[in-house]
C-alpha atoms as an extended CHARMM CRD file, in Angstrom:
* protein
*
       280  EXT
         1         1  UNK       CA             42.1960000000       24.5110000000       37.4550000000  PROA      1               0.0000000000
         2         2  UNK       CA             41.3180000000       27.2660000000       35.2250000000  PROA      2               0.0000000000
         3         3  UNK       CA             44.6100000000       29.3390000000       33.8990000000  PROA      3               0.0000000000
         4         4  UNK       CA             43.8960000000       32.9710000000       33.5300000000  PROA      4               0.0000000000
         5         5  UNK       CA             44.9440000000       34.6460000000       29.9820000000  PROA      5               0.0000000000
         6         6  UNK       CA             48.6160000000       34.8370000000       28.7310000000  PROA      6               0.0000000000
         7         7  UNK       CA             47.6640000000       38.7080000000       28.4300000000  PROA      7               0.0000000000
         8         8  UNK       CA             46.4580000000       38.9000000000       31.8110000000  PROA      8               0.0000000000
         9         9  UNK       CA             49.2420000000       37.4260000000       33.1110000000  PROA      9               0.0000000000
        10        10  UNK       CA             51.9090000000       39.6500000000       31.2300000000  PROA      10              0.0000000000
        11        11  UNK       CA             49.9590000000       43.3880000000       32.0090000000  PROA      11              0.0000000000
        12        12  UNK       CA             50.2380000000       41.9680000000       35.8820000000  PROA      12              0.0000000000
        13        13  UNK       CA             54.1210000000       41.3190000000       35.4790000000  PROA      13              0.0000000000
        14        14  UNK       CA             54.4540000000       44.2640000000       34.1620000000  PROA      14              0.0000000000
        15        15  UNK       CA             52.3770000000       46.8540000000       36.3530000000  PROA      15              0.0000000000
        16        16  UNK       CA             54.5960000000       44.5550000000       39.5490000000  PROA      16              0.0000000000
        17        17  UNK       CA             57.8540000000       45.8430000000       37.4750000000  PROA      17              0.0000000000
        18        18  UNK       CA             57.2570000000       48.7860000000       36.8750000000  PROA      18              0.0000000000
        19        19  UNK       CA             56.4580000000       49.2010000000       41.1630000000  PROA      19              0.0000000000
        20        20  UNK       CA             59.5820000000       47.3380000000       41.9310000000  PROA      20              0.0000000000
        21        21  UNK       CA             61.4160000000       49.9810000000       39.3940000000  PROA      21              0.0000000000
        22        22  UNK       CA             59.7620000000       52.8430000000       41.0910000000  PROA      22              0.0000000000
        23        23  UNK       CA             60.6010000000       51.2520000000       44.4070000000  PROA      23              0.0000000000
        24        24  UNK       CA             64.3880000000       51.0690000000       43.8190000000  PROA      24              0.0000000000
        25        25  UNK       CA             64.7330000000       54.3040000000       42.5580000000  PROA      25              0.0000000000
        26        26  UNK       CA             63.0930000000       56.0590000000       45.4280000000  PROA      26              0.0000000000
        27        27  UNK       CA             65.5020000000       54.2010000000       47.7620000000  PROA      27              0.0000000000
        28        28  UNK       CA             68.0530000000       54.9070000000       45.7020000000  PROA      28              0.0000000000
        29        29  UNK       CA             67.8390000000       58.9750000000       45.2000000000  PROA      29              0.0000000000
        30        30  UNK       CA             67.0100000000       58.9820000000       48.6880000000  PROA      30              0.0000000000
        31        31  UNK       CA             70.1960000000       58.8560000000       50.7460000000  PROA      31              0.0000000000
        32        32  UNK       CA             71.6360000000       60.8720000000       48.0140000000  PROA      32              0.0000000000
        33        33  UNK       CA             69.1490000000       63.6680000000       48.9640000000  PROA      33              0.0000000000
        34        34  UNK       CA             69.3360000000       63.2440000000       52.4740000000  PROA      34              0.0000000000
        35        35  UNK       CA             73.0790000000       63.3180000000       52.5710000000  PROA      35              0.0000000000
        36        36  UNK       CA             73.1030000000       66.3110000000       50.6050000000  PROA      36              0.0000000000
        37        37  UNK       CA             70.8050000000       68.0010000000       52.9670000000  PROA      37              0.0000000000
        38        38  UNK       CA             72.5620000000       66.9410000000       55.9240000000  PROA      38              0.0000000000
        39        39  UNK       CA             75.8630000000       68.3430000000       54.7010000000  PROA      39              0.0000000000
        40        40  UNK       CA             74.0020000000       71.7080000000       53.9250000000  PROA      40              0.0000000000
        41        41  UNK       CA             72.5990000000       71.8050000000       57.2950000000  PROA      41              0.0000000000
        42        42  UNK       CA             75.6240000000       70.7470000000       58.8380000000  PROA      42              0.0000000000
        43        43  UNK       CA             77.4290000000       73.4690000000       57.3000000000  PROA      43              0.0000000000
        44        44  UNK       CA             75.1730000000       76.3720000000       57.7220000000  PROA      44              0.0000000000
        45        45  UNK       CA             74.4260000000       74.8500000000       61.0210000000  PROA      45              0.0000000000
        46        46  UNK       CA             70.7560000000       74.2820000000       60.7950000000  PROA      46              0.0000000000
        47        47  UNK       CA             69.4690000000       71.5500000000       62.6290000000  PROA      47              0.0000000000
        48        48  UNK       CA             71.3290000000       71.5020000000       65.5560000000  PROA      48              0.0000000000
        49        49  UNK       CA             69.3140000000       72.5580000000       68.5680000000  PROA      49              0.0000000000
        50        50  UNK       CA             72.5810000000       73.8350000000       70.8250000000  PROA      50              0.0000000000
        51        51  UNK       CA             73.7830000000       75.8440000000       68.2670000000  PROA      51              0.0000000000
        52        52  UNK       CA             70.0660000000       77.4320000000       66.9470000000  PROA      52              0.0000000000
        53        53  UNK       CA             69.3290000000       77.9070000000       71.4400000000  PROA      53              0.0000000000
        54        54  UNK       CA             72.7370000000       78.8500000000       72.1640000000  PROA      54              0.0000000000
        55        55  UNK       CA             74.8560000000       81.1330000000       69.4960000000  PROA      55              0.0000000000
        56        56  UNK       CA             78.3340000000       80.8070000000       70.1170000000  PROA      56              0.0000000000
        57        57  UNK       CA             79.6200000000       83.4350000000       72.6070000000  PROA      57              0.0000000000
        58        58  UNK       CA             82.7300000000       85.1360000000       72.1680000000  PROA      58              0.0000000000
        59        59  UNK       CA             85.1700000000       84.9570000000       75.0730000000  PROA      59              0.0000000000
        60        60  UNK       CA             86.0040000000       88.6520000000       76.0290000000  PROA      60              0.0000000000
        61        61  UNK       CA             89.6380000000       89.2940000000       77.5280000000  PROA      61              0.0000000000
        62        62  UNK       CA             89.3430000000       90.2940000000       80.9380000000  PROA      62              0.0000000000
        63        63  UNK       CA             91.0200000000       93.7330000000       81.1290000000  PROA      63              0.0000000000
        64        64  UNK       CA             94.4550000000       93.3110000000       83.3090000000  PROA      64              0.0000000000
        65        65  UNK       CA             94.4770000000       95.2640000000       86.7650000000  PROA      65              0.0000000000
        66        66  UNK       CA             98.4790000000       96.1270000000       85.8120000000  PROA      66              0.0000000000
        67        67  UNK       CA            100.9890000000       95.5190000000       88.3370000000  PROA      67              0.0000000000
        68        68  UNK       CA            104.5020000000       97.9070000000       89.1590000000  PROA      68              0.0000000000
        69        69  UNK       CA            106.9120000000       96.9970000000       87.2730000000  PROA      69              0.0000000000
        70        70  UNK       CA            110.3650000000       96.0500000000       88.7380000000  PROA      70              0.0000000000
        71        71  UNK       CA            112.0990000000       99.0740000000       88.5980000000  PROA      71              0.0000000000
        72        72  UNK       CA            109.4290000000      101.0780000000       89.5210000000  PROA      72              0.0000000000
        73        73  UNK       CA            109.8770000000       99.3150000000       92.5630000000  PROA      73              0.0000000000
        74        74  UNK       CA            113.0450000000       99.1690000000       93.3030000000  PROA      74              0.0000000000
        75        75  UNK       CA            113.0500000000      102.9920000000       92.6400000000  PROA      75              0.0000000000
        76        76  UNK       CA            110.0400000000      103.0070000000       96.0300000000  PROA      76              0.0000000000
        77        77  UNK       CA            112.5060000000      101.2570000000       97.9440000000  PROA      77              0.0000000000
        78        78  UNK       CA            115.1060000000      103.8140000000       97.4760000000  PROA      78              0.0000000000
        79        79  UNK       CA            113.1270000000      106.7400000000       98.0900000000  PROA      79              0.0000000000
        80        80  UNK       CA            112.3870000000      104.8930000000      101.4920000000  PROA      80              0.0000000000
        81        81  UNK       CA            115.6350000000      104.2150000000      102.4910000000  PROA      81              0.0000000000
        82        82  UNK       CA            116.9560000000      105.1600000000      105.6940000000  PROA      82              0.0000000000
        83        83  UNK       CA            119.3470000000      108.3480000000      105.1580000000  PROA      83              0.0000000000
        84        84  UNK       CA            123.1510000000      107.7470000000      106.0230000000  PROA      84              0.0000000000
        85        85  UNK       CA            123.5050000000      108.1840000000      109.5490000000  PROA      85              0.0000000000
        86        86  UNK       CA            126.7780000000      110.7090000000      109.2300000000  PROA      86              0.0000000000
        87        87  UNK       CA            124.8460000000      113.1600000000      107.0200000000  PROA      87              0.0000000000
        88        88  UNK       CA            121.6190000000      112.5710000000      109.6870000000  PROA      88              0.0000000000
        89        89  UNK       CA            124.1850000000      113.4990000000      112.5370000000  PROA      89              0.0000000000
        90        90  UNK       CA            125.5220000000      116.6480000000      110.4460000000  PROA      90              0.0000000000
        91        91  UNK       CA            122.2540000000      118.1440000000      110.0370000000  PROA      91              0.0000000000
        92        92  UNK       CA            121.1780000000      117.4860000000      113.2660000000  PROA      92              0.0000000000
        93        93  UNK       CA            124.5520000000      119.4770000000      114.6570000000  PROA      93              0.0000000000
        94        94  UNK       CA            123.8310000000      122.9250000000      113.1070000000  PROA      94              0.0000000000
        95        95  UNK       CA            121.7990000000      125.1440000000      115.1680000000  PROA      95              0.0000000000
        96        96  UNK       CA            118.9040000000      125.5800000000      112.7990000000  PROA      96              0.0000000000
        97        97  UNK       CA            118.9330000000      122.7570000000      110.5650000000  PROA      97              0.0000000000
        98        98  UNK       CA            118.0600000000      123.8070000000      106.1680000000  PROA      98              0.0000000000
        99        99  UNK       CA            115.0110000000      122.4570000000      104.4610000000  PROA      99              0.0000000000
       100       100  UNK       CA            117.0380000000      120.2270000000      101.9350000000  PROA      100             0.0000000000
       101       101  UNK       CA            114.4560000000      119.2000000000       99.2130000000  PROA      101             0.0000000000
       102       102  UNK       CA            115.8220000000      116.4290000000       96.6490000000  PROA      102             0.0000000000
       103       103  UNK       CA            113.4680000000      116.5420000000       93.3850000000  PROA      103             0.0000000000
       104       104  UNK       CA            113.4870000000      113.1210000000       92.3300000000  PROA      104             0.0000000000
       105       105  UNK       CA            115.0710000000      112.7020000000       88.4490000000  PROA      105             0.0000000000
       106       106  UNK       CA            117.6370000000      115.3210000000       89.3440000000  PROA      106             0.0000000000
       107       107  UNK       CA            121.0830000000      115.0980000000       90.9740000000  PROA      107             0.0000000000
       108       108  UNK       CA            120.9370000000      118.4310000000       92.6160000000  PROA      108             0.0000000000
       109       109  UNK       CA            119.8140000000      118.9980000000       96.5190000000  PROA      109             0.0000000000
       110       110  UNK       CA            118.6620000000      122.5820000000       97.0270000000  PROA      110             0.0000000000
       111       111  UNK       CA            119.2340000000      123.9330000000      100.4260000000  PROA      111             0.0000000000
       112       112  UNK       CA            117.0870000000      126.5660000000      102.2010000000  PROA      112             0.0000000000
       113       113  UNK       CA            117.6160000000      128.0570000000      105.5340000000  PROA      113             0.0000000000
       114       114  UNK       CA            114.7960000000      129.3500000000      107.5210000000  PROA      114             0.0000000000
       115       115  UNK       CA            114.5670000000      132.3140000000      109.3910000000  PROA      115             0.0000000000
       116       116  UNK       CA            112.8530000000      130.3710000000      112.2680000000  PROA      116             0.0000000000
       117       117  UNK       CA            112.0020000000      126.7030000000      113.5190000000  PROA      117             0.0000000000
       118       118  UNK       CA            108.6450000000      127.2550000000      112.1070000000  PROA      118             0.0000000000
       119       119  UNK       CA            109.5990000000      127.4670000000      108.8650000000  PROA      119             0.0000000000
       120       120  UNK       CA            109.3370000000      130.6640000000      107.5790000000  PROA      120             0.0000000000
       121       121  UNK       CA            112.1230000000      131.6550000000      105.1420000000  PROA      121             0.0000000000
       122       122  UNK       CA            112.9930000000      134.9730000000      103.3190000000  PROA      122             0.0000000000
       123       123  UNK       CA            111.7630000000      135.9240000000       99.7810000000  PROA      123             0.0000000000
       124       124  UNK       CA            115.2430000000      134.4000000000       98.1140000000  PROA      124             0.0000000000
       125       125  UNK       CA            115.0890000000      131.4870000000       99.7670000000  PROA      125             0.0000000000
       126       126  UNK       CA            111.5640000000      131.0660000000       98.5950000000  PROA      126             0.0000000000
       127       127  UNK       CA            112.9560000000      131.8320000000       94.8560000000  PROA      127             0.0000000000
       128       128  UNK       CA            115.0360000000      128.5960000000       95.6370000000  PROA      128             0.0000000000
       129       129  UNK       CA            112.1230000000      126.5520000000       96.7220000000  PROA      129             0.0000000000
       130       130  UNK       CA            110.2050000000      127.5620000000       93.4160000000  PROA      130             0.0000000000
       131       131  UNK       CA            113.5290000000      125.6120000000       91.5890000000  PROA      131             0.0000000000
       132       132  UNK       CA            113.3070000000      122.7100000000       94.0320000000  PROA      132             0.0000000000
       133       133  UNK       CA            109.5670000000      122.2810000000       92.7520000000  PROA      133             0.0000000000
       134       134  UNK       CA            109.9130000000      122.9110000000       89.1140000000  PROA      134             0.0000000000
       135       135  UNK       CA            107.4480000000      121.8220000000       86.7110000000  PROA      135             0.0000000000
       136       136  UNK       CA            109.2080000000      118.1840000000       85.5900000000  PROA      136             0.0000000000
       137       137  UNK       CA            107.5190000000      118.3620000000       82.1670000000  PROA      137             0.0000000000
       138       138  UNK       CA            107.9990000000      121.6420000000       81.1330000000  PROA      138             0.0000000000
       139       139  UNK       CA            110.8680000000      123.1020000000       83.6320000000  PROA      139             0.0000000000
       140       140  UNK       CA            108.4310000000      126.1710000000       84.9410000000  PROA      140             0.0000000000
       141       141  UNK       CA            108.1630000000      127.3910000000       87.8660000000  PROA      141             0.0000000000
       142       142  UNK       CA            105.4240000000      129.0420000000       90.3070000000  PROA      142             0.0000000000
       143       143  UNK       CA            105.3280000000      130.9400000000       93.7630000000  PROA      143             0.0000000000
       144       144  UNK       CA            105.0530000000      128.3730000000       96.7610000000  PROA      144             0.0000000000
       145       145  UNK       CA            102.8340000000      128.7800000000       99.6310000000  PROA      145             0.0000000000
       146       146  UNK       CA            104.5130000000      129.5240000000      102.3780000000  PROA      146             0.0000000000
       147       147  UNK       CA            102.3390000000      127.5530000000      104.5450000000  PROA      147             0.0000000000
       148       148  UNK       CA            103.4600000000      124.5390000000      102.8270000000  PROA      148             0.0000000000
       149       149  UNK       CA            107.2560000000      124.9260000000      103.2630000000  PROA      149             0.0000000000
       150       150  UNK       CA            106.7280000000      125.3230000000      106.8340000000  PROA      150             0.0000000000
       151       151  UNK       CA            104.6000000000      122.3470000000      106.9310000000  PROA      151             0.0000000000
       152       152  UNK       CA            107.6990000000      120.0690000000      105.4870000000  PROA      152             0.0000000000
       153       153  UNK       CA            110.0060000000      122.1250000000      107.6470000000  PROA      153             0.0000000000
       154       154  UNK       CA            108.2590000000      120.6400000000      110.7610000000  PROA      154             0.0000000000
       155       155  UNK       CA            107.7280000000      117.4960000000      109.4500000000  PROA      155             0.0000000000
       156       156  UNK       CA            111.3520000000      117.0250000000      108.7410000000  PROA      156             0.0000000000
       157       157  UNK       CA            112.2050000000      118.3540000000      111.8740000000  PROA      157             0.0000000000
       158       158  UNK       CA            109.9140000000      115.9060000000      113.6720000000  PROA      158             0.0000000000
       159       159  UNK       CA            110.7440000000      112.7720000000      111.9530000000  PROA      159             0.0000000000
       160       160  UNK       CA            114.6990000000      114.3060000000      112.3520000000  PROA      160             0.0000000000
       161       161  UNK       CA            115.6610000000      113.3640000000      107.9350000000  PROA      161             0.0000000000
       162       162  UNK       CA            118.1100000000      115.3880000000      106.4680000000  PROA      162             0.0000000000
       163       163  UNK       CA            116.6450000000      115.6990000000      103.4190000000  PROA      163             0.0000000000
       164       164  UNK       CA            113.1030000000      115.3540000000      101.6450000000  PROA      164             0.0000000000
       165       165  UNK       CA            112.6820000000      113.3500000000       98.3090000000  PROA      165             0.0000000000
       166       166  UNK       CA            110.3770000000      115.6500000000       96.2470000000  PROA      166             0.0000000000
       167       167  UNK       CA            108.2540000000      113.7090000000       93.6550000000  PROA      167             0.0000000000
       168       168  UNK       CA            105.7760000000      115.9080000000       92.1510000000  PROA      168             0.0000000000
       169       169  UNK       CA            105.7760000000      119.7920000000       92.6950000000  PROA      169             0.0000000000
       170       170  UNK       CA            104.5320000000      122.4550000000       90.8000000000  PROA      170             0.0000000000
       171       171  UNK       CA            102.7030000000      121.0500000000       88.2350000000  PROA      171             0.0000000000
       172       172  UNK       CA            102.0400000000      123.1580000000       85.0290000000  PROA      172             0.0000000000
       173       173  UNK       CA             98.7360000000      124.7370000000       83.6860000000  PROA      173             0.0000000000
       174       174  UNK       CA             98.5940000000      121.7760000000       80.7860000000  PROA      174             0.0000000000
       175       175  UNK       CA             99.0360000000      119.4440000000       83.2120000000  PROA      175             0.0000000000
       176       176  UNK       CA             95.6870000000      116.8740000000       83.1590000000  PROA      176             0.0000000000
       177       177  UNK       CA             95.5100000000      116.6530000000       86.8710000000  PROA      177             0.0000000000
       178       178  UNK       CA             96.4080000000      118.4730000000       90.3370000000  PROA      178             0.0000000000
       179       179  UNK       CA             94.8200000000      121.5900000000       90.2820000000  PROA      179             0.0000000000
       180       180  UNK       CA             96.3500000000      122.1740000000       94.1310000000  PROA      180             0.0000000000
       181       181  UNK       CA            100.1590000000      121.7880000000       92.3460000000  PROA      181             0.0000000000
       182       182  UNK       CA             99.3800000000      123.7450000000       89.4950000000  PROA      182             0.0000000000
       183       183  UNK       CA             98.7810000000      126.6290000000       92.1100000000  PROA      183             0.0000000000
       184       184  UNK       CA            101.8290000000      125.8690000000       94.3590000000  PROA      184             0.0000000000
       185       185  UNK       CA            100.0420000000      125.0060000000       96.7920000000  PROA      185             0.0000000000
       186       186  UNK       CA            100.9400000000      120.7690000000       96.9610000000  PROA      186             0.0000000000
       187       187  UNK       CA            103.6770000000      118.3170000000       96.9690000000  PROA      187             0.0000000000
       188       188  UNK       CA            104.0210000000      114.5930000000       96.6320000000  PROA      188             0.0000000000
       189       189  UNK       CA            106.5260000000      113.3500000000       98.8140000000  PROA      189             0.0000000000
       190       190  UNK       CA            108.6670000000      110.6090000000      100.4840000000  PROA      190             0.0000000000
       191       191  UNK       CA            110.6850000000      111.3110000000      103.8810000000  PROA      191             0.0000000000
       192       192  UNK       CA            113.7680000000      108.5230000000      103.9810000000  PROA      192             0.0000000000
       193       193  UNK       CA            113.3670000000      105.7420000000      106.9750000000  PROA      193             0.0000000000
       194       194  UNK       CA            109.5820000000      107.1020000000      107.3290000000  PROA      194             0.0000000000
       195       195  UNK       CA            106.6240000000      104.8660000000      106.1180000000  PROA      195             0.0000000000
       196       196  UNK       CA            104.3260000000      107.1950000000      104.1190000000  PROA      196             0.0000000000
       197       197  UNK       CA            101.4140000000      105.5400000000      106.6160000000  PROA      197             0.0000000000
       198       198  UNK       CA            103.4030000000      107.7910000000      109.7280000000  PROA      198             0.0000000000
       199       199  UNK       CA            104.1330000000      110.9260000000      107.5950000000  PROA      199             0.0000000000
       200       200  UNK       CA            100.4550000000      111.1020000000      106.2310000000  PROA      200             0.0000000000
       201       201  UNK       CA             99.2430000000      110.7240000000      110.0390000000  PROA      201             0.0000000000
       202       202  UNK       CA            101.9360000000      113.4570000000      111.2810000000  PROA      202             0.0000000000
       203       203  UNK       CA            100.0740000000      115.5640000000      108.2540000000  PROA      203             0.0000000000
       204       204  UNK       CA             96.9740000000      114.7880000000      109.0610000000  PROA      204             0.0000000000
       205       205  UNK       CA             97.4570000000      116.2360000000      112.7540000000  PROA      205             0.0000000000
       206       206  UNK       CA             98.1000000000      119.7290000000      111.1740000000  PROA      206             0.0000000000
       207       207  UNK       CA             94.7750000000      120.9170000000      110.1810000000  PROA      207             0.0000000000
       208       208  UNK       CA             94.0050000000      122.7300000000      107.2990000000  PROA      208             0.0000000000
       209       209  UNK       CA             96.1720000000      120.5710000000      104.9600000000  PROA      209             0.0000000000
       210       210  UNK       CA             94.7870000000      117.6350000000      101.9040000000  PROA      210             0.0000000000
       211       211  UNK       CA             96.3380000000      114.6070000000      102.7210000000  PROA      211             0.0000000000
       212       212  UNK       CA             96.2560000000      111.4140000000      100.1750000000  PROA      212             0.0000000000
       213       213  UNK       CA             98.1460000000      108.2460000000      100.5520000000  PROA      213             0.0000000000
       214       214  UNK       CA             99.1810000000      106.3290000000       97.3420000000  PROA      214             0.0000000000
       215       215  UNK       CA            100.3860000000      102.8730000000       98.4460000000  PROA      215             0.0000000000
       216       216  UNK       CA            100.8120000000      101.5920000000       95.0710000000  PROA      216             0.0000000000
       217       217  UNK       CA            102.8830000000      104.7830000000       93.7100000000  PROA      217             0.0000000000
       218       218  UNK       CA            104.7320000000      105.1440000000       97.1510000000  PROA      218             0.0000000000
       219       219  UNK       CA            104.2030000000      108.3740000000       98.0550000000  PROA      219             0.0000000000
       220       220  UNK       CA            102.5110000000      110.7980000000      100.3870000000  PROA      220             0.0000000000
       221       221  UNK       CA            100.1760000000      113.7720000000       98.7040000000  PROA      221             0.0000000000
       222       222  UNK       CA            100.0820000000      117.0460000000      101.4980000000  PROA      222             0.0000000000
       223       223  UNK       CA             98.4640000000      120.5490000000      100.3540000000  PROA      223             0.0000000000
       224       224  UNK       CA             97.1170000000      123.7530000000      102.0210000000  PROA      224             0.0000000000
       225       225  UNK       CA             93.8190000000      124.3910000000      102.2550000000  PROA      225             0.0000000000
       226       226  UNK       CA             91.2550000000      125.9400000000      104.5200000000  PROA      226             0.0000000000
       227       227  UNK       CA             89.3360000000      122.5150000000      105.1580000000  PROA      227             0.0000000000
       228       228  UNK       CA             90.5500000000      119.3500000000      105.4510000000  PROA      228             0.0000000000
       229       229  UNK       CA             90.7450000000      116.8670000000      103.1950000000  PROA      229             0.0000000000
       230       230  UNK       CA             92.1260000000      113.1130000000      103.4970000000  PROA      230             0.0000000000
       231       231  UNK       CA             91.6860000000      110.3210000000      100.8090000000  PROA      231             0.0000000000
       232       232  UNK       CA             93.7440000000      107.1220000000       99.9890000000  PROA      232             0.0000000000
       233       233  UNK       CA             94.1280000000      106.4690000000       96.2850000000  PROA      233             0.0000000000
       234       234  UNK       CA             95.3030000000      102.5860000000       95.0010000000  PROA      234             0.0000000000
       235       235  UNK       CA             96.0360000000      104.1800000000       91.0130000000  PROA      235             0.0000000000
       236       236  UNK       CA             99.0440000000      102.5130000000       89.7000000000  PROA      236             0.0000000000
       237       237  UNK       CA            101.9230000000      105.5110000000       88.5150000000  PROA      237             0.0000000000
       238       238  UNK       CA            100.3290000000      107.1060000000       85.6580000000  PROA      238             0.0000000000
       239       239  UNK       CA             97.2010000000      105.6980000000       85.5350000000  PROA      239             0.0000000000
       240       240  UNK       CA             93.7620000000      107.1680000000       86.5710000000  PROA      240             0.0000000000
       241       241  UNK       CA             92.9020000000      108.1370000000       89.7820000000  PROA      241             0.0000000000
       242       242  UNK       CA             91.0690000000      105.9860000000       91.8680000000  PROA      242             0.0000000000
       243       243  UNK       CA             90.4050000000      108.1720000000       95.2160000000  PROA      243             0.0000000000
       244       244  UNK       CA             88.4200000000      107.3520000000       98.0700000000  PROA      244             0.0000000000
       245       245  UNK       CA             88.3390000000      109.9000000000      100.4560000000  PROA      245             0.0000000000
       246       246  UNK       CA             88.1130000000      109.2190000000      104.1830000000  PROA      246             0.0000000000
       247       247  UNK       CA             87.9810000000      110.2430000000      107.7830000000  PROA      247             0.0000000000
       248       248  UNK       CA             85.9350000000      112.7770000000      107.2640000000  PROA      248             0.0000000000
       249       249  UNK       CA             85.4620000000      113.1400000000      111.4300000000  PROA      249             0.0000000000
       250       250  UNK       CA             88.8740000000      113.5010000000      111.8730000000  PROA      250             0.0000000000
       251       251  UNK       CA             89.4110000000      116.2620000000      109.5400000000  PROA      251             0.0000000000
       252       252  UNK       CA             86.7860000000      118.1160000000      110.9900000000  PROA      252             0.0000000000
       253       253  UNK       CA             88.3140000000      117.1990000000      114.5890000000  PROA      253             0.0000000000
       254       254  UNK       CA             91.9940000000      118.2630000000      113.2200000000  PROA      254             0.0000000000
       255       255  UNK       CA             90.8230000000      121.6050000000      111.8780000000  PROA      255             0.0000000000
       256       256  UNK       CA             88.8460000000      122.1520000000      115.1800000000  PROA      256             0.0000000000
       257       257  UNK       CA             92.4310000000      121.5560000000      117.0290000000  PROA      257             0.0000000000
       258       258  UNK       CA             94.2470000000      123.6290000000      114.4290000000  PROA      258             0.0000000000
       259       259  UNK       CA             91.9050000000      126.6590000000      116.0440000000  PROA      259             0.0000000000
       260       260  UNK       CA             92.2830000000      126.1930000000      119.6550000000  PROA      260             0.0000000000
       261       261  UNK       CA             96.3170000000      126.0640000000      118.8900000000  PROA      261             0.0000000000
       262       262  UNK       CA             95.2250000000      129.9780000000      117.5710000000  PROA      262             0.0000000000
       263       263  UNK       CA             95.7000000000      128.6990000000      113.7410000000  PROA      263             0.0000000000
       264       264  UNK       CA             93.6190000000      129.9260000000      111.0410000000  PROA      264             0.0000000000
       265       265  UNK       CA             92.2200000000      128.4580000000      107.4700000000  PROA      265             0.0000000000
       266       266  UNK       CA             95.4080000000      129.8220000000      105.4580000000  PROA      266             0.0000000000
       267       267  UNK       CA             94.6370000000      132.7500000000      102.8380000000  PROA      267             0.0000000000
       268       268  UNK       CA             93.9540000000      131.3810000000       99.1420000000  PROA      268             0.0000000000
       269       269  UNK       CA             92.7440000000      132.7850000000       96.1240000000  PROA      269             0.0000000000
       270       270  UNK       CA             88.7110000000      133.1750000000       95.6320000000  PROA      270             0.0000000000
       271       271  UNK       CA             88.8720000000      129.9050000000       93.2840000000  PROA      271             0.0000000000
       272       272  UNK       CA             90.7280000000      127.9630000000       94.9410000000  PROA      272             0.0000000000
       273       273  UNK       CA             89.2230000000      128.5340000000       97.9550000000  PROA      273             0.0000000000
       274       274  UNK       CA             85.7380000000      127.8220000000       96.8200000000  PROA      274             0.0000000000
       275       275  UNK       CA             87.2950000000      124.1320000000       95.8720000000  PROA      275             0.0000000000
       276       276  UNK       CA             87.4120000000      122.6420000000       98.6360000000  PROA      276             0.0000000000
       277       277  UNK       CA             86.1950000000      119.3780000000       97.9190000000  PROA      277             0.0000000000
       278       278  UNK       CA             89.2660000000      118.4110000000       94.7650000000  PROA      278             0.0000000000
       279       279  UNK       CA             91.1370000000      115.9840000000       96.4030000000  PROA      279             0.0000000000
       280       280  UNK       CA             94.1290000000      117.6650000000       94.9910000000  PROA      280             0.0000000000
């Protein structure tokens, strides 16, 4: 067998060592590179299919409704708690029982006597009525409609409660809401040891009157106007408004009523009277 040259044989062995060299280091700087890469991918998040088809989202905090808080209801309770049956009896005894309106906040009752049992009462007792339904943010006063005194008059003589929790009143002209109270022509209030559900349907039956039931504040909304208005509203005390009027038939019916009893749309200002649709 013929041997092929020495030279031959060394320029083979060294052309296979210098692939084997070029071999290793390819697999050698290879996981190095890839590593690196994957670490840079990993970290700028390349790569990964969820997070290049789906970006993160970020969770949004669902807004809280809000709730009462305790003493706001325990105060609800109170204002609906039956009146002592003594002081019931004692206004019950006297011919022609006062208008006895309790603004909430306040220790003092003011005490009006009528001139009738419809309600109507004299111009100082009507000074007295402006106290009872003070501003409770600035202290002012306004003129009250007499309509609206003799609507609580009657209602307090129906329902037979010595005395009327006032919670809202005149409001003032900076006031944000209430354009009815800022006239002095509305009143937010709670009749002891009556649901607000029976006063606001004893209202209702009036005609010409705005009529809102808050269930969540506790309280019973009644104005004078020359069309009738009735709403519910859910709003939490001192929160926005969140009316929804209703019974729209019946309103119509009640003011129809109102008129065969010989009652007419009470007299307002031009304004006033050409807002008829404010729920306040």
């Amino acid at each position: 067998m013929k041997l092929p040259p020495r030279s031959a044989c060394r320029s083979s062995r060294r052309g296979a060592s210098g692939l084997l060299a070029l071999v290793l280091w390819v697999f050698a700087t290879l996981p190095q590179g890839a590593s690196a890469e994957h670490r840079r991918r990993s970290d700028t998040g390349e790569g990964s299919r969820a997070s290049s088809a789906r970006p993160k989202r970020v969770a949004k905090k669902k807004k809280g409704k809000g709730k009462l808080t305790a003493a706001y209801r325990k105060q609800k309770r109170r204002w609906h708690e039956r009146a002592d049956r003594t002081m019931t009896s004692r206004w019950q005894a006297q011919g022609l029982p006062p208008l006895v309106l309790r603004p909430v906040g306040t220790a003092e009752s003011f005490v009006l006597r009528p001139r009738d049992a419809q309600g109507n009462f004299d111009d100082s007792e009507r000074q007295r009525a402006e106290a009872a339904f003070a501003c409770r943010r600035s202290g002012e006063t306004h003129g009250i409609h007499p309509r609206l005194l003799s609507l609580l008059y009657k209602a307090m003589r129906h329902f037979e409660v010595p005395y009327i929790h006032v919670i809202s009143g005149y409001r003032a002209a900076n006031a944000s809401d209430g354009s009815r109270h800022r006239a002095g022509l509305a009143a937010d209030v709670v009749f002891p040891g009556v649901s607000d559900k029976k006063l606001s349907t004893y209202f209702r039956a009036q005609g010409f009157v705005g009529v809102g039931i808050y269930p969540n504040s506790g309280f019973v909304h009644v104005d004078v106007r020359q069309s009738s208005h009735f709403w519910t509203d859910r709003s939490l005390p001192g929160r926005p408004s969140r009316t929804r009027g209703e019974a729209k038939a019946l309103a119509h019916k009640m003011d129809q009523l109102a008129r065969r009893r010989g009652e007419q749309p009470p007299e307002l200002d031009i304004e006033l009277a050409a807002a008829e649709e404010s729920a306040h």
